[in-house]
N, C-alpha and C positions, 0 to 999 in steps of 0.2 A: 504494500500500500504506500503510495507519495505521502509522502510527510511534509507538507507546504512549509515554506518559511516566512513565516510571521513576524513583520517588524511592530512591536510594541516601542511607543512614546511615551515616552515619562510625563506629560505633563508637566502643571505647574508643580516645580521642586518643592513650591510651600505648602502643598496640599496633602489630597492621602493617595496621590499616584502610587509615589516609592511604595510604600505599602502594601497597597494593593497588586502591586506586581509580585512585590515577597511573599506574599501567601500564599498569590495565586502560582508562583513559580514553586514551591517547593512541594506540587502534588507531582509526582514520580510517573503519573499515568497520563499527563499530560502529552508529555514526549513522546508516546506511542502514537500521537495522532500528529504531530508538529513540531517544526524546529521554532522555537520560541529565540528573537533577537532584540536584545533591548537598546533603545536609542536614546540616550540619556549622559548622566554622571554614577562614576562608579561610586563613586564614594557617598551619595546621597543613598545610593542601595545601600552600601553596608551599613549604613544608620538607620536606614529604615528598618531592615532584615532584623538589628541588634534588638528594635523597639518592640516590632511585632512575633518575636521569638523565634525566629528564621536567618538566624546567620548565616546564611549558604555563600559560600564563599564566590566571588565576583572573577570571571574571566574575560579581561579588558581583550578586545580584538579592534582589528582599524578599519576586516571587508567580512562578509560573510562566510568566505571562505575557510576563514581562519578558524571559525568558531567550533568547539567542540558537540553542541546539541546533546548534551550529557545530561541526564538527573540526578541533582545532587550538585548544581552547579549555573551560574547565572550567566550567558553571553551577552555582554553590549559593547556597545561602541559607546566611548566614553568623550563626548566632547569637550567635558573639562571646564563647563559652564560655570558651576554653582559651587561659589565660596564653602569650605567646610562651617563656618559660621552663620549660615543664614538659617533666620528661624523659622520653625513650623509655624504655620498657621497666620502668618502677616502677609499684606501685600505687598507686593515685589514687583518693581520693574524690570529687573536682572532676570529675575526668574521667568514673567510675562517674555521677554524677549529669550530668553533660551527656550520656552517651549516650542516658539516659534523654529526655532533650530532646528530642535528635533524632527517636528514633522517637515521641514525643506530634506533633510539627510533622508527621512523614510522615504518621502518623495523620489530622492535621486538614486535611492536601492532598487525601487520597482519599476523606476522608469528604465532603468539600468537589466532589468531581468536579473537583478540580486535577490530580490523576497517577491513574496508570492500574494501580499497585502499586510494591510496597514489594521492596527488596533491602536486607538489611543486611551490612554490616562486623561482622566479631565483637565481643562485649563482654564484660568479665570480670565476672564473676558476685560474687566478691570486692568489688571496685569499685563494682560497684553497690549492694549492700546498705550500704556504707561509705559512699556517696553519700544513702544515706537511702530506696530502693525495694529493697525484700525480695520480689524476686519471681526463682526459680529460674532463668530467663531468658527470651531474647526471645518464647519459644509462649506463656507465660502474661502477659508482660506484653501484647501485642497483644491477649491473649483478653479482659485487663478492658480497655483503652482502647476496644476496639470493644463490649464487651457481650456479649461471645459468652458464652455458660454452657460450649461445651464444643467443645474444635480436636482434631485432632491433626498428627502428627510427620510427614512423609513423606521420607524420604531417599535419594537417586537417583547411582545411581555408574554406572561404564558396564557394559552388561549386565544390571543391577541395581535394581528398586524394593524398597523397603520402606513398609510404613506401620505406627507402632506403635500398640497398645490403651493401654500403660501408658507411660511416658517417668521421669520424675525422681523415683521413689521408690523406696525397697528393694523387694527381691526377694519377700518376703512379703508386704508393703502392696501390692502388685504382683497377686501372690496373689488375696491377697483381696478387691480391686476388680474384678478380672475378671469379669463373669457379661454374659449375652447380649445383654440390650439393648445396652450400650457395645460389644463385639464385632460386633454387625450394624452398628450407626451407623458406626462404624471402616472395615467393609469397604464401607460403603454411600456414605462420604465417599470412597474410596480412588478405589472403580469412577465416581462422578461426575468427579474430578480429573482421569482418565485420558481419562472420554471428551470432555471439556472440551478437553483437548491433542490427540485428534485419533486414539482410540484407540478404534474404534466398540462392539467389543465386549468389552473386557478381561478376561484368564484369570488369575484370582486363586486364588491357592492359600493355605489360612491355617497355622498352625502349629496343633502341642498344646501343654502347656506342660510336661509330664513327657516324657522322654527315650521316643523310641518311641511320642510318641500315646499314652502312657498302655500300650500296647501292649492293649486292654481291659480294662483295668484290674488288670493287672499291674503295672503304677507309678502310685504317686500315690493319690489318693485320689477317683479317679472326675470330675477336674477337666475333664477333653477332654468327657463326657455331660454335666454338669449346666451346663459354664461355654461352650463353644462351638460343639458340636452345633448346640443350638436356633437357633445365630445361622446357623449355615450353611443349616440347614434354610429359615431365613424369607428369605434372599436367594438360594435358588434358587425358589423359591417365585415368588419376585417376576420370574425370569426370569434373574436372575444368572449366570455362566459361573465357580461359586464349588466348589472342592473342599476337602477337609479337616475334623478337624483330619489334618493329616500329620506326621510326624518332621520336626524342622527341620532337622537334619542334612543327610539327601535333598534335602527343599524348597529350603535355598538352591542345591544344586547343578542341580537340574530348574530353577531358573528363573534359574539363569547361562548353562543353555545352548539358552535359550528357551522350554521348555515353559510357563512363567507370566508375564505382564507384570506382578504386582505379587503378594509375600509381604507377609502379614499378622502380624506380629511380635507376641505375647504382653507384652516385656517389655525395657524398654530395650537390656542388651547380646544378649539373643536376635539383634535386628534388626542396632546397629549396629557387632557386631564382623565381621559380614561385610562390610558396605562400607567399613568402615577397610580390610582387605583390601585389595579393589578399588582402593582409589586413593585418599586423603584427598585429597589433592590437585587430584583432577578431581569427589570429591563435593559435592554441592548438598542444603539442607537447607529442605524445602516446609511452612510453616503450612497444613494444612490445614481447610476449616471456618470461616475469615474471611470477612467481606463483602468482602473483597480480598485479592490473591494475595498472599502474602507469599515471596519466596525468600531463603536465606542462604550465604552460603560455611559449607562444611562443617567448618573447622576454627577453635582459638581466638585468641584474641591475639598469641599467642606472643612472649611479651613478651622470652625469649634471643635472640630476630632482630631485635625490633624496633629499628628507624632502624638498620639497617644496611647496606639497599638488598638484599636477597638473597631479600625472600619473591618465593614461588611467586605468580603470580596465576591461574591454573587455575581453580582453586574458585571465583573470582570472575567469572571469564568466563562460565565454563558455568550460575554462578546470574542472570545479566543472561540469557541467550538463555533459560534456564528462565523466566525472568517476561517476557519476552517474549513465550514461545509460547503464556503462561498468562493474561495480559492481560485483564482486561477490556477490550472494543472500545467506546470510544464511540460509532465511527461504527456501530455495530451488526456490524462484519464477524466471518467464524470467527476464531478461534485457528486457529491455522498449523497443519497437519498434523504428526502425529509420526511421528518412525522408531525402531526398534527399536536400531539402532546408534547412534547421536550419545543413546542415554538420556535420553529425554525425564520429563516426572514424566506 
């Protein structure tokens, strides 16, 4: 079986990335499925490792070639960003501009056919921009490092997909961007993802964006006809297994209890107040629309835990086997089959 090689980002160095990588790396069974590569500071690992009881000792490498992909042992590229003094849990510019680092370096491994996709540690938004990249966060920074004109969101809890049309801007700018063409590319990026992970023919259900579908145009102002109709029209057309728009309301409860393998979200908290819900904990957050998979743990730095040894690493688990299942295969093989239960993207 390929064992894809996984570039993991450290994230903001003030947060609970380190961390989160130390626990999640010191499960031994991990390694059967993937070579795990960390992009980061070594020595911010081995403070993390000491904190959360995982000293695994660090093997600094410069290419991937180098690395040993052993259990029982940490490979990264060690950029040499982050003072051994800088504390948990404050904001940092230094740190906001070396996250940034990390994910251009993961960038230039895949764009390179060094790794096989991108997982990140969270980063604070704050940080970054104080670091000197003003970019919302990590969907649009990946979107200009690779050149993409246009990604989106997918986010996977158990039970649960989402993919959204709109992500990081008000509810009216939101609004107002919506119309078809981006609502078909959305559902049309969603349904390739899925079948990519092993999902032959995926039952997508989209939202409207007024209460009740507009109910025909009883709420709103005819936004469900003019702005996503057409999109649903043109990808059933094409053969799609696409209904809606429908009441969001319903839709996330129909597709919690199977009837759809992926909702199409209108509009940032549309999509992800239902998988806060479900479990922040166990969710995974998918760039979709890269020349490479990109996954993230679903939550942020949380800089009141940070270096306290007490995060969760759930989200971090579940986003390595998510870019696992989603991998580009060098040797050419599929993506690993998905199941409906373990929530795949």
């Amino acid at each position: 079986m390929y064992r894809p090689v996984i570039a993991i980002t450290m994230g903001d160095a003030a947060g609970v990335g380190p961390e989160t990588i130390m626990k999640t790396l010191a499960d031994p069974a991990l390694y059967q499925r993937c070579r795990p590569l960390v992009i980061g500071d070594a020595g911010r690992l081995r403070e993390a490792g000491r904190i959360v009881g995982r000293p695994l000792p660090i093997h600094c490498v410069d290419t991937p070639q180098q690395a040993r992909f052993e259990a029982g042992s940490v490979d990264c590229i060690d950029l040499g960003l982050i003072p051994a003094d800088l504390p948990f849990g404050q904001l940092s510019a230094l740190a906001g501009d070396a996250a940034y680092r990390f994910i251009a370096k993961a960038v230039e491994l895949v764009s390179a056919q060094q790794a096989d996709a991108i997982c990140t540690a969270p980063l604070n938004k704050e940080a970054l921009h104080a670091g000197g990249h003003l970019y919302p966060g990590h969907t649009e920074m990946l979107a200009k490092l690779t050149g993409t004109p246009e990604v989106s969101m997918m986010l996977v809890a158990p039970r649960l997909r989402v993919i959204h049309v709109t992500t990081h801007i008000g509810l009216l700018d939101a609004i107002a961007r919506i119309e078809p063409g981006l609502v078909q590319r959305t559902i049309e990026r969603g349904h390739e993802t899925l079948v990519r992970a092993g999902i032959a023919r995926p039952r997508i259900g989209v939202c409207g964006i007024n209460p009740h579908a507009g109910e025909n145009g009883l709420f709103g102002h005819g936004e469900e006809a003019t702005k996503i109709m057409p999109a649903v029209a043109a990808c059933q057309a094409r053969g799609l297994d696409v209904e809606g728009p429908l009441p969001a309301d319903t839709l996330f409860f129909r597709a919690g209890r199977g009837d759809f393998d992926l909702v199409v979200a209108m509009y940032h908290d549309q999509g992800h107040g239902p998988i806060k819900v479900l479990g922040i904990e166990a969710g995974v957050n998918i760039t979709v629309g890269l020349p490479v998979i990109r996954t993230s743990v679903d939550h942020g730095t949380a800089f009141d835990i940070a270096g306290k040894g007490i995060v969760d690493e759930r989200s971090l688990q579940e986003a390595l086997r998510q870019a696992i299942d989603l991998a580009t295969r060098r040797d050419g093989s599929p993506a690993a089959a998905a199941t409906t239960e373990s929530a795949p993207a």
